[in-house]
C-alpha positions as CSV (number, residue, x, y, z in Angstrom):
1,X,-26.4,-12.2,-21.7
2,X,-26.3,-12.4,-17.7
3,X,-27.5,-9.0,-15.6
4,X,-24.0,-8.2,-14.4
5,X,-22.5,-8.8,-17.6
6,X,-25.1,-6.2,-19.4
7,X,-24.8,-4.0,-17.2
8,X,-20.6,-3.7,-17.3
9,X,-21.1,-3.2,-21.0
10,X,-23.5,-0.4,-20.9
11,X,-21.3,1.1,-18.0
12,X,-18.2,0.4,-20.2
13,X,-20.4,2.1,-23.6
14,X,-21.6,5.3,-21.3
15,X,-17.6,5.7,-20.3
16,X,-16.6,5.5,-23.8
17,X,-19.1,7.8,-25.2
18,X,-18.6,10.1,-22.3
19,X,-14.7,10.4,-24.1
20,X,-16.4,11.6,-27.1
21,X,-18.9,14.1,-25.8
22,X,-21.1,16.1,-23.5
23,X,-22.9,13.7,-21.1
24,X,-26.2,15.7,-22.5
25,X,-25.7,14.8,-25.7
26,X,-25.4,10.7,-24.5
27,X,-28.6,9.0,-25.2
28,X,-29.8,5.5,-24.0
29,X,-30.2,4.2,-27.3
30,X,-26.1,5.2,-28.4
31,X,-25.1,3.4,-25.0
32,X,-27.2,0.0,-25.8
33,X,-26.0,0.2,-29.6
34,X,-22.2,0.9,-28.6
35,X,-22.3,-1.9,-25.8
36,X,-24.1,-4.4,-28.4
37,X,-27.2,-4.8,-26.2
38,X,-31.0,-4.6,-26.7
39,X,-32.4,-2.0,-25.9
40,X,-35.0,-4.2,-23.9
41,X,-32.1,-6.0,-21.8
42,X,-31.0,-2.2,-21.5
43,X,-34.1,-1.0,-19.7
44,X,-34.2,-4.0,-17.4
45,X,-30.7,-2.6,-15.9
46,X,-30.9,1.3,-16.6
47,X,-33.9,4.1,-16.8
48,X,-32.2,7.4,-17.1
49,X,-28.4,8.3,-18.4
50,X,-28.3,9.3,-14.6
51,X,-28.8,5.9,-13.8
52,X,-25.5,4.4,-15.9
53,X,-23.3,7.8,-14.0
54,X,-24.7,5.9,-10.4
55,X,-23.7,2.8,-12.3
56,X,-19.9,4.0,-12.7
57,X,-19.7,5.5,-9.5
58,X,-20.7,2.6,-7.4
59,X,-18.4,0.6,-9.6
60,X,-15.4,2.9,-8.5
61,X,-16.9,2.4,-5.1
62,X,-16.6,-1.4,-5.2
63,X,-12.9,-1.5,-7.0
64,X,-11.5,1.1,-3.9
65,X,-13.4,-1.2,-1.2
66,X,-12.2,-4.5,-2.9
67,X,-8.7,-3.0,-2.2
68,X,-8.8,-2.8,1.7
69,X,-10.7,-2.2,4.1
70,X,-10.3,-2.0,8.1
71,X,-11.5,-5.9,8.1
72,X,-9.0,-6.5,5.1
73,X,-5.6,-5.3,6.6
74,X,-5.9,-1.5,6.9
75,X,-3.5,-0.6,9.8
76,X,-5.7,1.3,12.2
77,X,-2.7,2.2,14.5
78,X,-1.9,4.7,11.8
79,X,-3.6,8.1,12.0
80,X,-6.9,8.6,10.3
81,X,-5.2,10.9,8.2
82,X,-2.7,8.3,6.7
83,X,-5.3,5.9,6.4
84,X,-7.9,8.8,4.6
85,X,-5.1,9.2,2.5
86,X,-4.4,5.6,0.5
87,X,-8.2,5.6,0.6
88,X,-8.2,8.7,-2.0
89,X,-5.5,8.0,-3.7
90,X,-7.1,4.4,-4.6
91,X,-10.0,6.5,-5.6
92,X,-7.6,8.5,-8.3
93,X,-5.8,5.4,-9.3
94,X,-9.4,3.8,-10.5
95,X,-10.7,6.9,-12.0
96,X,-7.4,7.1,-14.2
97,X,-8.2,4.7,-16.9
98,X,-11.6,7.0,-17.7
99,X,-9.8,10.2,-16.8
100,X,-11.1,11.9,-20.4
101,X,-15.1,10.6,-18.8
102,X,-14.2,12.4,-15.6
103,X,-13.2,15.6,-17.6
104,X,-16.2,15.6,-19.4
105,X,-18.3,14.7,-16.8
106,X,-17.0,18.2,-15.0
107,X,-17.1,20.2,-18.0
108,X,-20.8,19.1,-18.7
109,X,-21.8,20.5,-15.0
110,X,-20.8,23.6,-15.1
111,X,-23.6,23.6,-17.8
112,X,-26.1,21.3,-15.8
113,X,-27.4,22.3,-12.2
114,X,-29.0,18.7,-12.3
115,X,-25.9,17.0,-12.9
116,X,-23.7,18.8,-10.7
117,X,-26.2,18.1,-8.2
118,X,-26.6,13.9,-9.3
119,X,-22.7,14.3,-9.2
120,X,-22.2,15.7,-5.7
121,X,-25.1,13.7,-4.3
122,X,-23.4,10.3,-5.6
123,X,-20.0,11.6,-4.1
124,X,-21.2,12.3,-0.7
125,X,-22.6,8.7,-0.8
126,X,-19.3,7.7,-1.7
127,X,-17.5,9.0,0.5
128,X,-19.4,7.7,3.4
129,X,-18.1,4.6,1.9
130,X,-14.8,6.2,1.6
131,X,-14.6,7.4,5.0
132,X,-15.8,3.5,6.2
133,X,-13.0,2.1,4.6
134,X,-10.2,4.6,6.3
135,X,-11.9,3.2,9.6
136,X,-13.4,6.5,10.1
137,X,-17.0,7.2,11.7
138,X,-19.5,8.6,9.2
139,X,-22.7,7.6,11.4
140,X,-25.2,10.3,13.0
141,X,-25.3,13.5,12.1
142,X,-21.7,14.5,12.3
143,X,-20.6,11.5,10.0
144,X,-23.1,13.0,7.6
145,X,-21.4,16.4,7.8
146,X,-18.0,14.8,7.6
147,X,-19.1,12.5,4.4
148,X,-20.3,16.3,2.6
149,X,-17.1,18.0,3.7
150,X,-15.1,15.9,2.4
151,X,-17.2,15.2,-1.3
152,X,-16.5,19.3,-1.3
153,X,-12.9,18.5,-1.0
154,X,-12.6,15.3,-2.8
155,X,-14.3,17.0,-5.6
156,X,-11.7,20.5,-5.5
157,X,-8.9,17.4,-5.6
158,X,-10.6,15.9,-8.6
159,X,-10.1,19.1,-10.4
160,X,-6.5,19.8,-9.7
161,X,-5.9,16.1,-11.3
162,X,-7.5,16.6,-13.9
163,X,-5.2,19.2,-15.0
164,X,-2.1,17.7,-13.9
165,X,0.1,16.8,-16.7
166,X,3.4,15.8,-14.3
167,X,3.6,11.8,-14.5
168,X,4.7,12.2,-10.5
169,X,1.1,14.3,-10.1
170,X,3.0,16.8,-7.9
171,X,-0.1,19.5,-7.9
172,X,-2.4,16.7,-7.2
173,X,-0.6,15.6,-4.1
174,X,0.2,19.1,-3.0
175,X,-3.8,19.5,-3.2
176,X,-4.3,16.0,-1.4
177,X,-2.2,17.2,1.9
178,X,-4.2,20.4,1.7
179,X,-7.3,18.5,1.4
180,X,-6.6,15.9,4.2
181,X,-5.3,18.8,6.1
182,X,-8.6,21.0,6.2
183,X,-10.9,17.8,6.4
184,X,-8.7,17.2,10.0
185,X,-9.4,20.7,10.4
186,X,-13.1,20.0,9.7
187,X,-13.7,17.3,12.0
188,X,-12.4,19.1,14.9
189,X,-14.3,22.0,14.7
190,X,-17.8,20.0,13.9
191,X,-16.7,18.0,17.2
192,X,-17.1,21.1,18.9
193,X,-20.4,22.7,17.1
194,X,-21.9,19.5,17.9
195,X,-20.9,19.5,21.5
196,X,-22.2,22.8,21.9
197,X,-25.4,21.5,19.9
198,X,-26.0,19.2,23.2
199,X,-25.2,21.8,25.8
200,X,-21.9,20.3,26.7
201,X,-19.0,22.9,27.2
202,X,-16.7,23.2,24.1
203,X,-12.3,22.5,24.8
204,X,-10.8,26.0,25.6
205,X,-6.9,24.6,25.5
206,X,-4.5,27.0,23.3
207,X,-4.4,23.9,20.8
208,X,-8.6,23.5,20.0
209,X,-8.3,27.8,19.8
210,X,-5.7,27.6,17.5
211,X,-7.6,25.0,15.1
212,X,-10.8,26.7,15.7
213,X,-9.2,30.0,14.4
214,X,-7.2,28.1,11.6
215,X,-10.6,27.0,10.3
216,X,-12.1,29.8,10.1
217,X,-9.5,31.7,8.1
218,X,-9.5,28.9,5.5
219,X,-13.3,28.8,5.6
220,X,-13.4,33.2,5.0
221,X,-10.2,32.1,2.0
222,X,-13.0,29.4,0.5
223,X,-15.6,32.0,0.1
224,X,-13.6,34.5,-1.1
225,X,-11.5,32.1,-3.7
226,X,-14.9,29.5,-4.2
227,X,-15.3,28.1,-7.7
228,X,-18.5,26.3,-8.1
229,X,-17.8,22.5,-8.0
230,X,-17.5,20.8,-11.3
231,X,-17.7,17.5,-10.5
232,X,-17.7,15.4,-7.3
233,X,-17.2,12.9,-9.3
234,X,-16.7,10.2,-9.4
């Protein structure tokens, strides 16, 4: 059996058991016999069951990307935000066939420190990728805060869907303009901590006062209302 082709099965075999149960309870040897594999052609393409969750999310990282990209067609005369947006909701349309995986993937970390924190270090990854394919910087040190900001808020959207039973996912898209609102909000005020960072003098127009102050009201309402994430998932 060719590499790639293994290694879609075990994916496929880790996704399916994840539908069953707890990601902790997901051995290596139940993925290799569910995807009809040796275990030896197995251990060429996987070590750890954390290696097969890197697996699925760089998948959903390849289906987005195969979708559009800034070289493909994306309109970059739109605003970021417009373009941030179709890249998010392509990320929710390729989760949904393994929503039940996501779901359990979320409920087993709230249990698991190390797999909340595999799950929110894969998402930041992603959305580096993510952010790349809106045409948005995520280079330096500010695109690395960007790419973390938004896996918070990619991961807070994540949880909202996975509760929401309306076929027109009304409290998922209520939660995506919040979400693409405060990661605006986000990028505006890191602009200005990192001008300040190299000495330069910071905007003082009503309009970068107002955001400032906006952001720091929803930051004091997302401590005083902050769940732990459960999964950044995918």
């Amino acid at each position: 059996m060719a590499s790639q082709t293994i290694r879609d099965a075990c994916i496929r075999a880790f996704l399916d058991l994840l539908a069953q149960r707890p990601f902790e309870r997901i051995s290596l040897s139940d993925v290799a016999a569910h995807a009809g594999v040796a275990l030896s052609e197995m251990r060429a393409e996987f070590s750890t069951p954390f290696d097969l969750l890197d697996g699925f999310m760089r998948q959903t990282d390849r289906q987005v990307l195969s979708e559009g990209t800034p070289e493909d067609g994306i309109d970059l005369e739109e605003p970021a935000r417009e373009r941030l947006f179709e890249v998010l909701m392509r990320r929710l349309d390729a989760l949904e066939p393994h929503r039940d995986a996501v779901a359990s993937l979320a409920r087993s970390a709230r249990r698991d420190p190390r797999l909340a924190l595999a799950l929110f270090t894969g998402s930041v990854r992603a959305q580096r990728w993510m952010l790349a394919a809106a045409g948005i910087d995520a280079t330096g040190l500010e695109g690395d805060l960007r790419a973390r900001g938004l896996a918070v808020l990619f991961t807070r959207l994540v949880e909202v869907w996975l509760k929401d039973e309306d076929p027109g996912l009304s409290r998922t898209m209520a939660q995506r303009r919040r979400t693409l609102t405060l990661h605006c909000d986000l990028r505006r005020a890191w602009g200005t901590s990192m001008r300040r960072a190299l000495g330069c003098r910071p905007p003082s127009s009503p309009c970068a006062i107002r955001i400032r102050a906006k952001w720091v009201r929803k930051q004091q309402d997302r401590i005083h209302d902050a769940e732990p994430p459960a999964s950044g998932a995918a």
